[in-house]
PyMOL Python script that loads the backbone (N, CA, C, O; Angstrom):
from pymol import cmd

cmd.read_pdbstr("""\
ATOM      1  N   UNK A   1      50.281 -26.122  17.199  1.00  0.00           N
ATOM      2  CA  UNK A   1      49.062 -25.377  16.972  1.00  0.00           C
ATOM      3  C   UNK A   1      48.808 -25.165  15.485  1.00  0.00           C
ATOM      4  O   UNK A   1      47.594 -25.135  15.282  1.00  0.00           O
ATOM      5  N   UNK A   2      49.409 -25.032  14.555  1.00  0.00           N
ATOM      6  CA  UNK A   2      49.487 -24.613  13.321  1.00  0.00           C
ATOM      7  C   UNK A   2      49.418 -26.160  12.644  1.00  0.00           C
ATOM      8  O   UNK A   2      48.801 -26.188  11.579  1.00  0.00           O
ATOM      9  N   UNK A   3      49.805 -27.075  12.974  1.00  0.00           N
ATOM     10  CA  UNK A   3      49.442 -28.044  12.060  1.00  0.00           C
ATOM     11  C   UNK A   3      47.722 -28.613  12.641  1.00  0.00           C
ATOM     12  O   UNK A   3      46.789 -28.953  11.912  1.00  0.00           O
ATOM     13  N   UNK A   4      47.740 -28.574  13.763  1.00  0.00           N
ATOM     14  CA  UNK A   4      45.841 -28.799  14.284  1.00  0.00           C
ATOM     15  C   UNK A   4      45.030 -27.681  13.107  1.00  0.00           C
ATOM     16  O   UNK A   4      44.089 -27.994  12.376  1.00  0.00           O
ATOM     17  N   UNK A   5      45.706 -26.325  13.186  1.00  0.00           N
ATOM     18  CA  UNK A   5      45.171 -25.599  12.606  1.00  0.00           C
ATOM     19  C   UNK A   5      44.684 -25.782  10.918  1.00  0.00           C
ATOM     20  O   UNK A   5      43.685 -25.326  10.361  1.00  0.00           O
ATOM     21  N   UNK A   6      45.510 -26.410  10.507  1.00  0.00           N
ATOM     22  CA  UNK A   6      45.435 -26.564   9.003  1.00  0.00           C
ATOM     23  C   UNK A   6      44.710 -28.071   8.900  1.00  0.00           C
ATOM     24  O   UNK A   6      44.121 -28.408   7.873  1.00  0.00           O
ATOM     25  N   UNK A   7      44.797 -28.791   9.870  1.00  0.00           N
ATOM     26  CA  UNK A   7      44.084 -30.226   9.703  1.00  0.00           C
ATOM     27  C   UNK A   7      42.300 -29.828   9.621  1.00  0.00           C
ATOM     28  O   UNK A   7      41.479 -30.410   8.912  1.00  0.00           O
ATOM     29  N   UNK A   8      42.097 -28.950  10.342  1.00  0.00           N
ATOM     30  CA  UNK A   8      40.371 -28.713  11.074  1.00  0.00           C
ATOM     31  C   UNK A   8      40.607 -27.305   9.823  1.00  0.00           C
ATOM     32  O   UNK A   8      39.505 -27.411   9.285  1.00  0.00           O
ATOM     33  N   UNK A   9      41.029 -26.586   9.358  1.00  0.00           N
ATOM     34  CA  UNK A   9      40.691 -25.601   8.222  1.00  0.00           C
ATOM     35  C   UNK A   9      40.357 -26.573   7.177  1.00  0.00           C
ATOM     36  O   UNK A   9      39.300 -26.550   6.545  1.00  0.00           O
ATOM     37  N   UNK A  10      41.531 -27.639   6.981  1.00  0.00           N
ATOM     38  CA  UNK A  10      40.798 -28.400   5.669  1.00  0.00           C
ATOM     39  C   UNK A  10      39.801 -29.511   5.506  1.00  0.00           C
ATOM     40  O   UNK A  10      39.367 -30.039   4.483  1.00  0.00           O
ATOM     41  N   UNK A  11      39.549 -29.730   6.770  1.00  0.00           N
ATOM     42  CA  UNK A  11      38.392 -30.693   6.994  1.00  0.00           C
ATOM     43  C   UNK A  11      37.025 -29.943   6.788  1.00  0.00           C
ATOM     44  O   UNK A  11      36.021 -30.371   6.219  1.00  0.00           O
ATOM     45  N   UNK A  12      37.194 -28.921   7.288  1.00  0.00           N
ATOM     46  CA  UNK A  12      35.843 -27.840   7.366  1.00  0.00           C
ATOM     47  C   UNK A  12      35.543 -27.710   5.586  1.00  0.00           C
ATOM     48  O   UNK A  12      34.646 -28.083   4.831  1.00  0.00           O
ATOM     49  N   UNK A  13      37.087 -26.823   5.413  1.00  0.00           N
ATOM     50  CA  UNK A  13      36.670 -26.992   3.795  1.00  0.00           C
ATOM     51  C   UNK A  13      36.448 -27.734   3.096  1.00  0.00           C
ATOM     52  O   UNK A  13      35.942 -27.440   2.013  1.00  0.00           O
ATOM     53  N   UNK A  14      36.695 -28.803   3.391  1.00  0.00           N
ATOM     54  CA  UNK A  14      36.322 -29.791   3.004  1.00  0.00           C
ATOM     55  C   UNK A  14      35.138 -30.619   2.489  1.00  0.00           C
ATOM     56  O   UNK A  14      34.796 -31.132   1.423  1.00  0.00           O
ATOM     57  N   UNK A  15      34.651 -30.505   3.795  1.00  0.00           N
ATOM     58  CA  UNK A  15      33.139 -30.865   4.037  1.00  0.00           C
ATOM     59  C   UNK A  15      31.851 -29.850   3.571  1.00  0.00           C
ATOM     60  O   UNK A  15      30.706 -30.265   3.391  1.00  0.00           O
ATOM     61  N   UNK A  16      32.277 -28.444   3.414  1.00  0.00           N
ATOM     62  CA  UNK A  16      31.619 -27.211   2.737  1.00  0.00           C
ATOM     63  C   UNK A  16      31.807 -27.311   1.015  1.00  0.00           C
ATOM     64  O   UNK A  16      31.110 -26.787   0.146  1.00  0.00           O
ATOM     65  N   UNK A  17      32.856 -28.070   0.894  1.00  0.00           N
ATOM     66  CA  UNK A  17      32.669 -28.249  -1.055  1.00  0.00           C
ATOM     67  C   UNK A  17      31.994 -29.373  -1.032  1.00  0.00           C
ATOM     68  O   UNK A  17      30.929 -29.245  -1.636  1.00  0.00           O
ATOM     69  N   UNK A  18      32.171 -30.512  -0.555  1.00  0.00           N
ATOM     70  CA  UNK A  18      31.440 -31.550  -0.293  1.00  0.00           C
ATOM     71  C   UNK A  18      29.271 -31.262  -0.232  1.00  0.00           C
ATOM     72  O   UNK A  18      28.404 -31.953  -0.767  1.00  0.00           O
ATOM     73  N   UNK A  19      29.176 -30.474   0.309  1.00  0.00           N
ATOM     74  CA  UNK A  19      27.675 -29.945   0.869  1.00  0.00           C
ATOM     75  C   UNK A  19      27.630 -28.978  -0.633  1.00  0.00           C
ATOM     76  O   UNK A  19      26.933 -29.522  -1.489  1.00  0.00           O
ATOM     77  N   UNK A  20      28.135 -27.909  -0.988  1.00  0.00           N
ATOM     78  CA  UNK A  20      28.079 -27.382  -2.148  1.00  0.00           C
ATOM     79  C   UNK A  20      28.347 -28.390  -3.069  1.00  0.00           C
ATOM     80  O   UNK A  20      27.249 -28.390  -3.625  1.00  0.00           O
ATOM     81  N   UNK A  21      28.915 -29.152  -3.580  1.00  0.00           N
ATOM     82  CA  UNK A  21      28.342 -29.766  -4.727  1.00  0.00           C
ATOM     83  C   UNK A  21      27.543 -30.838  -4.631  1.00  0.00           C
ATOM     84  O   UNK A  21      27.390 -31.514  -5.648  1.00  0.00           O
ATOM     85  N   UNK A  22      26.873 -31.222  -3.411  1.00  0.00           N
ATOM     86  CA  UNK A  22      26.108 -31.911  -3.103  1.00  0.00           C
ATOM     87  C   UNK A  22      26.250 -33.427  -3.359  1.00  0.00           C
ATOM     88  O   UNK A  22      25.477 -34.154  -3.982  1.00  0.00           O
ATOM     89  N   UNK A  23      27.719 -33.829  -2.574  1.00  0.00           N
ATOM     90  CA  UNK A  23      28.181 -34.946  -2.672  1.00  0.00           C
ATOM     91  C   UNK A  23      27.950 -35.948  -1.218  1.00  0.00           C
ATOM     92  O   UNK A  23      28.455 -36.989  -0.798  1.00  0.00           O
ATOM     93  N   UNK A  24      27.034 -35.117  -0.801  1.00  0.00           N
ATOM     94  CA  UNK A  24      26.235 -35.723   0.769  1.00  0.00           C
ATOM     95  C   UNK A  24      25.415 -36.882   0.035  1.00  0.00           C
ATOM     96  O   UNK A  24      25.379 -37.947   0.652  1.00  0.00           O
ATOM     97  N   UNK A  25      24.756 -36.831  -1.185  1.00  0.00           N
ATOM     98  CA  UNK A  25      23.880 -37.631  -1.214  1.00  0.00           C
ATOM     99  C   UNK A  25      24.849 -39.118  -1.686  1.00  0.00           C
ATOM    100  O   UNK A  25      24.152 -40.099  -1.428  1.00  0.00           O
ATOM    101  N   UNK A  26      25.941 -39.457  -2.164  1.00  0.00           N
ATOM    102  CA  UNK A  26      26.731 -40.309  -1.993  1.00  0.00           C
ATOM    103  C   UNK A  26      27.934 -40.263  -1.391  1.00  0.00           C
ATOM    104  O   UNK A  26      28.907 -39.558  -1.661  1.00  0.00           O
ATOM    105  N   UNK A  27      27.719 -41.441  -0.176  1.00  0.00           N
ATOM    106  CA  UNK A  27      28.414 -41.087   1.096  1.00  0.00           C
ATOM    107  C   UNK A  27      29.839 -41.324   1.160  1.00  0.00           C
ATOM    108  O   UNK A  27      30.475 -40.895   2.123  1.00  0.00           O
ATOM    109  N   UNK A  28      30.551 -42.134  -0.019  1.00  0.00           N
ATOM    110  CA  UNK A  28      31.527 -42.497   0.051  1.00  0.00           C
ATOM    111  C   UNK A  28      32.330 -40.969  -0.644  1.00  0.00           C
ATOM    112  O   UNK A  28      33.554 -40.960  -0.509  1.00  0.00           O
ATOM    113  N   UNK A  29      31.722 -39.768  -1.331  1.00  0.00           N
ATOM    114  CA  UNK A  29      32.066 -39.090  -2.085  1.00  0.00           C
ATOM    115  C   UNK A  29      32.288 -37.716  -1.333  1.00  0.00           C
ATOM    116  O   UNK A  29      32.595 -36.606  -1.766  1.00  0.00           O
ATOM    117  N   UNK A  30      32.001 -38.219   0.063  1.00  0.00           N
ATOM    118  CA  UNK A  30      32.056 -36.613   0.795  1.00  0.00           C
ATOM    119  C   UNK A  30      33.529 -37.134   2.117  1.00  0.00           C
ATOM    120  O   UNK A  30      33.774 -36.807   3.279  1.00  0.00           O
ATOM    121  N   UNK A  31      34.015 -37.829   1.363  1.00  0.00           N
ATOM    122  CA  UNK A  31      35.158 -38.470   2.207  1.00  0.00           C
ATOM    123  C   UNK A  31      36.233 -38.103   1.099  1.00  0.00           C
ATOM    124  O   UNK A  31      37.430 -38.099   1.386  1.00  0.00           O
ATOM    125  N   UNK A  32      35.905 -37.881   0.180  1.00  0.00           N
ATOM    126  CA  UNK A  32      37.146 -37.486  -0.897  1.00  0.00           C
ATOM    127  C   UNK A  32      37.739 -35.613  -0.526  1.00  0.00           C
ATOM    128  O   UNK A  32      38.837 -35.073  -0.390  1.00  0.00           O
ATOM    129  N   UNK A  33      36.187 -35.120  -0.482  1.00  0.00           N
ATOM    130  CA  UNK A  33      36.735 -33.778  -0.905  1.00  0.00           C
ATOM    131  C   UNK A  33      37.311 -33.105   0.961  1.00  0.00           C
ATOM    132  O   UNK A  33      38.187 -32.241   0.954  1.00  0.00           O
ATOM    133  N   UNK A  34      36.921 -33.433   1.934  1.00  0.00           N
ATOM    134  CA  UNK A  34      37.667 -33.651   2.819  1.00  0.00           C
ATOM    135  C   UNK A  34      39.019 -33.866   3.268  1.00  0.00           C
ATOM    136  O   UNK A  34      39.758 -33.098   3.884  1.00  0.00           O
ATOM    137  N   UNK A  35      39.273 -35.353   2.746  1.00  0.00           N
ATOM    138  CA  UNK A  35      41.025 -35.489   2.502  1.00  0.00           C
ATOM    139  C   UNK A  35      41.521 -34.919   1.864  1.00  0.00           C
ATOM    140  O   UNK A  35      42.722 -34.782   2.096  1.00  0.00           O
ATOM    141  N   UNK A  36      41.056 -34.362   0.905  1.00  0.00           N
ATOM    142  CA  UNK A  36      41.867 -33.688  -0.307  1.00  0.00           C
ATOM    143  C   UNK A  36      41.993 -32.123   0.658  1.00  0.00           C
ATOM    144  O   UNK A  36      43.095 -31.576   0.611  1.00  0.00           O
ATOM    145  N   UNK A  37      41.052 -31.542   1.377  1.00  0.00           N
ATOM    146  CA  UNK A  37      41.337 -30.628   1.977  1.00  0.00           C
ATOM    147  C   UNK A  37      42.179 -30.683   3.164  1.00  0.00           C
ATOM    148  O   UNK A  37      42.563 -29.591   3.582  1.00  0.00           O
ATOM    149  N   UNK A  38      42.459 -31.481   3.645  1.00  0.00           N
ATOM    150  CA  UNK A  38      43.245 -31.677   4.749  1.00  0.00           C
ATOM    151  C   UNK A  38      44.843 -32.387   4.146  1.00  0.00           C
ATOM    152  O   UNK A  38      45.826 -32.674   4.828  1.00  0.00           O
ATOM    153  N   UNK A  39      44.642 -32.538   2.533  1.00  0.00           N
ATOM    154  CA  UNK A  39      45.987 -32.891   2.516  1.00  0.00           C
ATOM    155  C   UNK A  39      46.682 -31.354   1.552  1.00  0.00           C
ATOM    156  O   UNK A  39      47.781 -30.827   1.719  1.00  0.00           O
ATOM    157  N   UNK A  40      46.022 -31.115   0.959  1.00  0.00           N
ATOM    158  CA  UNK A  40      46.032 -29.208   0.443  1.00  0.00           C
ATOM    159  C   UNK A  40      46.319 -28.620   1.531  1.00  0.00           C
ATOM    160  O   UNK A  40      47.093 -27.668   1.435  1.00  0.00           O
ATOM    161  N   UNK A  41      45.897 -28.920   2.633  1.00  0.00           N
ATOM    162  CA  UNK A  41      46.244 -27.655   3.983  1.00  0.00           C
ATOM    163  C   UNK A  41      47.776 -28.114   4.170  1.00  0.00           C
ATOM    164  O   UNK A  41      48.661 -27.262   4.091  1.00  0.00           O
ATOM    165  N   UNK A  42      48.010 -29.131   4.356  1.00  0.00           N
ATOM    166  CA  UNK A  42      49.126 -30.149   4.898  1.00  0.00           C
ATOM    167  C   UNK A  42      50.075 -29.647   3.848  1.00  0.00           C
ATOM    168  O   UNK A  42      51.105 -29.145   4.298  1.00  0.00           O
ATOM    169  N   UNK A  43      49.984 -29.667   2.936  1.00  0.00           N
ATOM    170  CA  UNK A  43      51.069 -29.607   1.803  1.00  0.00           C
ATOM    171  C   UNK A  43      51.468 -28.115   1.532  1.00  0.00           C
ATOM    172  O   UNK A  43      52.649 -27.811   1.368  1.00  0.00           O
ATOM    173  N   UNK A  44      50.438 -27.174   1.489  1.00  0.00           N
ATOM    174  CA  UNK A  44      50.392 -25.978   1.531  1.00  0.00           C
ATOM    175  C   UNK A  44      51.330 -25.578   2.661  1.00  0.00           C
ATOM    176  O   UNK A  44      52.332 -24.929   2.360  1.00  0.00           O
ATOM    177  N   UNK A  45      51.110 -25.893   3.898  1.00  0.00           N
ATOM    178  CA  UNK A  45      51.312 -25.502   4.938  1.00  0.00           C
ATOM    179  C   UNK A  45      52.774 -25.765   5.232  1.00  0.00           C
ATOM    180  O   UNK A  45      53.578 -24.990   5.750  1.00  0.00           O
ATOM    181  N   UNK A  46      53.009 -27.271   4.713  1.00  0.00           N
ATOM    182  CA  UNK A  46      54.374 -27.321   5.097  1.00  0.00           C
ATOM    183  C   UNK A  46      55.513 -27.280   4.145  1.00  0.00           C
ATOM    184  O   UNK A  46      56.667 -27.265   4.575  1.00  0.00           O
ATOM    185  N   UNK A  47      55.309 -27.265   3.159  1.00  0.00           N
ATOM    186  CA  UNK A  47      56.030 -27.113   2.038  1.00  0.00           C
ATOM    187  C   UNK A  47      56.130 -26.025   1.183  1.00  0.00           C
ATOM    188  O   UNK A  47      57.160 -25.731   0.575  1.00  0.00           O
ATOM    189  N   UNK A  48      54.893 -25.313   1.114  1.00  0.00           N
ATOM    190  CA  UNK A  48      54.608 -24.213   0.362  1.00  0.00           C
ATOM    191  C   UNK A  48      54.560 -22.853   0.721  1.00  0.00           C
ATOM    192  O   UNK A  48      54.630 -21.838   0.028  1.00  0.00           O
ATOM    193  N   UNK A  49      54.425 -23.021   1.948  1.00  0.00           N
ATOM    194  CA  UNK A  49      54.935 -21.904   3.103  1.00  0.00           C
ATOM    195  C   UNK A  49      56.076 -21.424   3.021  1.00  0.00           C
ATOM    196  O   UNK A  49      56.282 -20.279   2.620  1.00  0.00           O
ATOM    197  N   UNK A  50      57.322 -22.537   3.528  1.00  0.00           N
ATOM    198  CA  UNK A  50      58.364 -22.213   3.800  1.00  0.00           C
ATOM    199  C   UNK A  50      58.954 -21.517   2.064  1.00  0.00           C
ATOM    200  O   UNK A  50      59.300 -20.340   1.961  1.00  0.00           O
ATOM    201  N   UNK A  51      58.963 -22.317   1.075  1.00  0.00           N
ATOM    202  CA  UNK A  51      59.641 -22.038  -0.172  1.00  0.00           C
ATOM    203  C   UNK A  51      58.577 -20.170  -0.463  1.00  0.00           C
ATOM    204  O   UNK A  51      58.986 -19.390  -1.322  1.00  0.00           O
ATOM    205  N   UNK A  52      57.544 -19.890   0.247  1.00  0.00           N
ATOM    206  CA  UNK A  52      57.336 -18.256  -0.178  1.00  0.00           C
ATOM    207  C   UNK A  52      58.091 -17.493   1.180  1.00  0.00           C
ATOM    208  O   UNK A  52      58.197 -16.278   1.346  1.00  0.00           O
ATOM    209  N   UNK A  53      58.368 -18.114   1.699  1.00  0.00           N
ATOM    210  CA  UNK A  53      59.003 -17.193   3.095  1.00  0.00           C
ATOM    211  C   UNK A  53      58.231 -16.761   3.825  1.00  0.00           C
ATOM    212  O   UNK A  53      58.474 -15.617   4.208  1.00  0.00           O
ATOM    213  N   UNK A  54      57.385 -17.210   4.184  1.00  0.00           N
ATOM    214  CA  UNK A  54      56.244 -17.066   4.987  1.00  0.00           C
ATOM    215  C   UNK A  54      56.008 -17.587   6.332  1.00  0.00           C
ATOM    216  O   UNK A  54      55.118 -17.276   7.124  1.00  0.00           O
ATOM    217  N   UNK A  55      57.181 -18.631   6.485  1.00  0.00           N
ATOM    218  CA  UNK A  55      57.343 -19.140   7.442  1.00  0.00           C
ATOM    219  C   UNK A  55      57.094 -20.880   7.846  1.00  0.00           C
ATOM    220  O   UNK A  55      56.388 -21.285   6.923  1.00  0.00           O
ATOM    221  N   UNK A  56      57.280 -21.699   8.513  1.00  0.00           N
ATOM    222  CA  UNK A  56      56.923 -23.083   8.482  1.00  0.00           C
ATOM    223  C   UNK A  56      55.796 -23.070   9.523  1.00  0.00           C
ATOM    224  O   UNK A  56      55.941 -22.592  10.648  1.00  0.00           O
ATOM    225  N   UNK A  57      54.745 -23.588   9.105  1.00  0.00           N
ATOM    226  CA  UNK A  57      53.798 -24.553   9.959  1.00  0.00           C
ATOM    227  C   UNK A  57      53.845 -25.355  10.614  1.00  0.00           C
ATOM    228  O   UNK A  57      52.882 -25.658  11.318  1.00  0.00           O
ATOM    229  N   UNK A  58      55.511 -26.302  10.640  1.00  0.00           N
ATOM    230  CA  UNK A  58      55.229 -27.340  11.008  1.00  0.00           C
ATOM    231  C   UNK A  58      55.424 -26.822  12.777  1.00  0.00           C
ATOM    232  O   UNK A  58      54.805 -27.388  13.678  1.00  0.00           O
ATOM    233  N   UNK A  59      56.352 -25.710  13.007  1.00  0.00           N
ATOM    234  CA  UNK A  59      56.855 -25.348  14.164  1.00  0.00           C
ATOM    235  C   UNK A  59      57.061 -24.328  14.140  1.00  0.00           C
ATOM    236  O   UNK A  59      56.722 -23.724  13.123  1.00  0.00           O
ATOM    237  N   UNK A  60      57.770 -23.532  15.312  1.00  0.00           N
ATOM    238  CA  UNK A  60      58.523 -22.064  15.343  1.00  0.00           C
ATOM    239  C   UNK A  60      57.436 -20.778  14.794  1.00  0.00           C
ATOM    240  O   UNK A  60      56.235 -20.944  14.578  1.00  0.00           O
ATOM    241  N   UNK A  61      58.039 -19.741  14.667  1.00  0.00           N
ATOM    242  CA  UNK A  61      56.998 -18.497  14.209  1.00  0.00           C
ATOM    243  C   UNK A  61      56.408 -18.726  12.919  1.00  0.00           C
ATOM    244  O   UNK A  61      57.098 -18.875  11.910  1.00  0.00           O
ATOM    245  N   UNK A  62      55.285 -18.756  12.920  1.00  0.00           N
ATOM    246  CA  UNK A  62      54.366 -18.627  11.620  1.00  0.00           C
ATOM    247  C   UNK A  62      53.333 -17.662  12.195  1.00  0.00           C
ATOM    248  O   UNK A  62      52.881 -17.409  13.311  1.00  0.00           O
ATOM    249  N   UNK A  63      53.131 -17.168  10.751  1.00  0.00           N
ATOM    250  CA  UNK A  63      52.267 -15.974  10.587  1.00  0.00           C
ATOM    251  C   UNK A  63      50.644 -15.904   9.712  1.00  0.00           C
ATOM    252  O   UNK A  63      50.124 -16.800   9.048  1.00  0.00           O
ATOM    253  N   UNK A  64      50.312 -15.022   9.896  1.00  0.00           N
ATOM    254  CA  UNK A  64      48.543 -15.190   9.191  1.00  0.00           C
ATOM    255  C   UNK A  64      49.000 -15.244   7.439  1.00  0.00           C
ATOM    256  O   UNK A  64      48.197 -15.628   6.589  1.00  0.00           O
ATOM    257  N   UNK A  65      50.047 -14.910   7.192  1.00  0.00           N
ATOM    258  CA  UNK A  65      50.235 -14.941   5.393  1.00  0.00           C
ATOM    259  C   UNK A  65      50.651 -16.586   5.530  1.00  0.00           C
ATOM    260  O   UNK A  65      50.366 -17.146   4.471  1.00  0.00           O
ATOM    261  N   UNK A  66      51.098 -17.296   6.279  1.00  0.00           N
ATOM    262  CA  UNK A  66      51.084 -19.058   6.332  1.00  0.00           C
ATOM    263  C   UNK A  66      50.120 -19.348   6.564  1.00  0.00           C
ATOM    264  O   UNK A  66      49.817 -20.275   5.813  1.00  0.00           O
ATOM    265  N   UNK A  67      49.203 -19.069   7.334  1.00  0.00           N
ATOM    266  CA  UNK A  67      47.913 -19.827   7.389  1.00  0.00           C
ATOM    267  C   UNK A  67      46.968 -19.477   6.324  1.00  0.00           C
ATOM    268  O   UNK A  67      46.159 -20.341   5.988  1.00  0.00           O
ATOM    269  N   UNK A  68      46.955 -18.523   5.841  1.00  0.00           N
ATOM    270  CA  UNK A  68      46.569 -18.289   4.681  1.00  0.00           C
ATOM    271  C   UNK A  68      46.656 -18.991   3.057  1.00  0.00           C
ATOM    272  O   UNK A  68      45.728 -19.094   2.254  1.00  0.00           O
ATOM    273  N   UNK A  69      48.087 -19.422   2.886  1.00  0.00           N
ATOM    274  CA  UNK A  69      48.610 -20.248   1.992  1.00  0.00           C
ATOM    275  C   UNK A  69      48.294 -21.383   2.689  1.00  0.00           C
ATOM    276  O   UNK A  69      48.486 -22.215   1.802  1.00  0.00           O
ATOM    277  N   UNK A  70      47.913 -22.064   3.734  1.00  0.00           N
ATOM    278  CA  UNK A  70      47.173 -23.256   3.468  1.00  0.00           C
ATOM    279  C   UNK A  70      46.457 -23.272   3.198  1.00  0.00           C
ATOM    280  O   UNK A  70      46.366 -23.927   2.159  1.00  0.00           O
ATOM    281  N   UNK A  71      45.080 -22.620   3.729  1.00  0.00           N
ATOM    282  CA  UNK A  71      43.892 -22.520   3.180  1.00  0.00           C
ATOM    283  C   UNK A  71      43.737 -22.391   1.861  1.00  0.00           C
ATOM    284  O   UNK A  71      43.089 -23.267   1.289  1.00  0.00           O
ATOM    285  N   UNK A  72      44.269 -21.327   1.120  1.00  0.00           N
ATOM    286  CA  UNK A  72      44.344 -21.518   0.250  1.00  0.00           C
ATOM    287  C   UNK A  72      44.833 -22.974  -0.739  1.00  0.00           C
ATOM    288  O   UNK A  72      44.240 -23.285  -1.772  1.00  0.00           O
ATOM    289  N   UNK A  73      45.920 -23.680  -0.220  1.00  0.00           N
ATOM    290  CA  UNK A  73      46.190 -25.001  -0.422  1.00  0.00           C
ATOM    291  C   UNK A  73      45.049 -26.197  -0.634  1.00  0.00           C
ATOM    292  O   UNK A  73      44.899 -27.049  -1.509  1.00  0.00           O
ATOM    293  N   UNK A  74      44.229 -25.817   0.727  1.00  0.00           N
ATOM    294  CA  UNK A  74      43.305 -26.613   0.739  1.00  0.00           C
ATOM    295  C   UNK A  74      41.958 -26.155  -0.758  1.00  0.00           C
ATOM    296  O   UNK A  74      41.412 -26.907  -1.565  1.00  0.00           O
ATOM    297  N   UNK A  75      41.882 -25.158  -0.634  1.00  0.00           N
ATOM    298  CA  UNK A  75      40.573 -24.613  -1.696  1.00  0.00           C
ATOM    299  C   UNK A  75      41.303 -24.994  -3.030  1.00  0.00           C
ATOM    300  O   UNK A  75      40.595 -25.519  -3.890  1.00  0.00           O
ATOM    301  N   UNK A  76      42.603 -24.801  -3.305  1.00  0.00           N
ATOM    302  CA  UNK A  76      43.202 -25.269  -4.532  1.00  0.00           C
ATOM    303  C   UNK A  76      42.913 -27.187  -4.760  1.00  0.00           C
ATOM    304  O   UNK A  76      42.406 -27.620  -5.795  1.00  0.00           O
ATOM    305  N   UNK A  77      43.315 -28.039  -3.682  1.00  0.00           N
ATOM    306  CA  UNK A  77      43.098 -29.418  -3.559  1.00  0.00           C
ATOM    307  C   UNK A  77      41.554 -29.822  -3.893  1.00  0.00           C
ATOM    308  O   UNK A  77      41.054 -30.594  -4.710  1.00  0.00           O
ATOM    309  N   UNK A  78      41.050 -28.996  -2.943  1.00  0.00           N
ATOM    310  CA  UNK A  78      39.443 -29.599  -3.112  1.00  0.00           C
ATOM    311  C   UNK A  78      38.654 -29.245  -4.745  1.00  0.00           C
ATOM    312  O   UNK A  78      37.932 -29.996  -5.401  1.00  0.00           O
ATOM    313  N   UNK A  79      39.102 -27.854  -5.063  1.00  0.00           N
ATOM    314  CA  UNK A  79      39.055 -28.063  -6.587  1.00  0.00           C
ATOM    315  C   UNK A  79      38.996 -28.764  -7.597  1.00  0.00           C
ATOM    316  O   UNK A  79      38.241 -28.932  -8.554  1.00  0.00           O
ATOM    317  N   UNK A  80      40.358 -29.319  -7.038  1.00  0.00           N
ATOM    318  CA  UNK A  80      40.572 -30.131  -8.139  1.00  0.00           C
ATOM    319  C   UNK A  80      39.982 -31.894  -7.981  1.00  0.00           C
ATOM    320  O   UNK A  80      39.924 -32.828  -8.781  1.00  0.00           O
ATOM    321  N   UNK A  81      39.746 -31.789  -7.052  1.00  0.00           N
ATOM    322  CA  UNK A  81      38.479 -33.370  -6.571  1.00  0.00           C
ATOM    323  C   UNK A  81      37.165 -33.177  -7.099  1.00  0.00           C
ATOM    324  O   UNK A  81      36.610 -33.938  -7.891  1.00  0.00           O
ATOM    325  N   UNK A  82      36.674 -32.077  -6.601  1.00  0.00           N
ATOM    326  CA  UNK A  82      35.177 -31.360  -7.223  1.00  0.00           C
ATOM    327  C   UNK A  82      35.274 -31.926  -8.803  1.00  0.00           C
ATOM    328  O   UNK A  82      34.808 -32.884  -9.420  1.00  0.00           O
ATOM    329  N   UNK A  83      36.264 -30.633  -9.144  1.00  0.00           N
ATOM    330  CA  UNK A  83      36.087 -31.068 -10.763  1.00  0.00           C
ATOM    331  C   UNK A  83      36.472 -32.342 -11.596  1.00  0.00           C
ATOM    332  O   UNK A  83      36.057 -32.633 -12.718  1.00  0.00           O
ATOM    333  N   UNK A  84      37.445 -33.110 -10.731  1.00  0.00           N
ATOM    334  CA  UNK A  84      37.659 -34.495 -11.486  1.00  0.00           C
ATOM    335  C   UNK A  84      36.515 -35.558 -11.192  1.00  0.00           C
ATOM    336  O   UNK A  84      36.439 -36.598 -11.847  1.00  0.00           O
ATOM    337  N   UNK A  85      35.544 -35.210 -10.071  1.00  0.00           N
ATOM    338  CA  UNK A  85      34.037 -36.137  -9.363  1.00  0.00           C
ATOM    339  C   UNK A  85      33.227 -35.793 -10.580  1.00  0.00           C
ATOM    340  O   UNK A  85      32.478 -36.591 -11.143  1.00  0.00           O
ATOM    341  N   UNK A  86      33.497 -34.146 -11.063  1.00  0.00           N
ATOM    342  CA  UNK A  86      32.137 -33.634 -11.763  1.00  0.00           C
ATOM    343  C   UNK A  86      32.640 -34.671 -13.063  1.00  0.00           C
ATOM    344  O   UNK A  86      31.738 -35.392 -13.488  1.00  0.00           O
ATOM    345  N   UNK A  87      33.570 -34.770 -13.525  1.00  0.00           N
ATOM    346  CA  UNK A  87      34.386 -34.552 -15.425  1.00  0.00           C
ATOM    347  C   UNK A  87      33.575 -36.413 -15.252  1.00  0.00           C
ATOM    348  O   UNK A  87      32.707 -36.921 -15.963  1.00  0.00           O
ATOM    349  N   UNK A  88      34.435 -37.109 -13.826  1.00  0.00           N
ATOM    350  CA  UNK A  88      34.092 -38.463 -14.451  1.00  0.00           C
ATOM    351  C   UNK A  88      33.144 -38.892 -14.395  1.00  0.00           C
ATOM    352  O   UNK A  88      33.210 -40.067 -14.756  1.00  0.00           O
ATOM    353  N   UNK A  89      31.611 -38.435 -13.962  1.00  0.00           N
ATOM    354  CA  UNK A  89      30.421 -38.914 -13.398  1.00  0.00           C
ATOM    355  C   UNK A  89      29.509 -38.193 -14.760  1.00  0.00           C
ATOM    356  O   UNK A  89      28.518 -38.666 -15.318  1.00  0.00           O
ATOM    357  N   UNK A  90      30.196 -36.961 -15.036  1.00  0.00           N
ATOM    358  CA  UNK A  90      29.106 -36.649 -16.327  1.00  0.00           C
ATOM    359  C   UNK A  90      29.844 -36.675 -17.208  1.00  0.00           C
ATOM    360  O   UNK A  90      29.442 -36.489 -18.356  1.00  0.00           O
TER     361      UNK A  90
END
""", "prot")
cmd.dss("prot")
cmd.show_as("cartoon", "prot")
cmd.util.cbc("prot")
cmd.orient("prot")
């Protein structure tokens, strides 16, 4: 449940930085900030979790302060796509 969970949190977020910086209008560019959110959730979730003690995602008890640090994972990832789309295009 917790890894579905962090796949569809960072796809969503994904696709919401994607629409905010208005990378709908080139289609290959709203496929970036997506993965990048679903691999921020992923990485967050399973790696970055456990090393704050928060618990693992991948299985067993996890808690709303783990799902939280993915999301957050993911908003940190997609960031940094946003701003490297914005730096190399202008």
């Amino acid at each position: 449940m917790g890894i579905v969970f962090m796949i569809v949190a960072g796809a969503a977020l994904g696709w919401l930085a994607a629409v905010a910086s208005r990378a709908q209008e080139l289609s290959r560019s709203v496929h970036m900030p997506i993965a990048s959110g679903v691999a921020g959730a992923l990485l967050a979730g399973l790696v970055v979790s456990p090393l704050l003690g928060t618990g693992s995602m991948a299985g067993g008890p996890y808690d709303v302060s783990a799902l939280l640090v993915s999301v957050l994972g993911a908003l940190v990832a997609i960031s940094a796509v946003v701003l490297l789309q914005v730096r190399k295009s202008g």
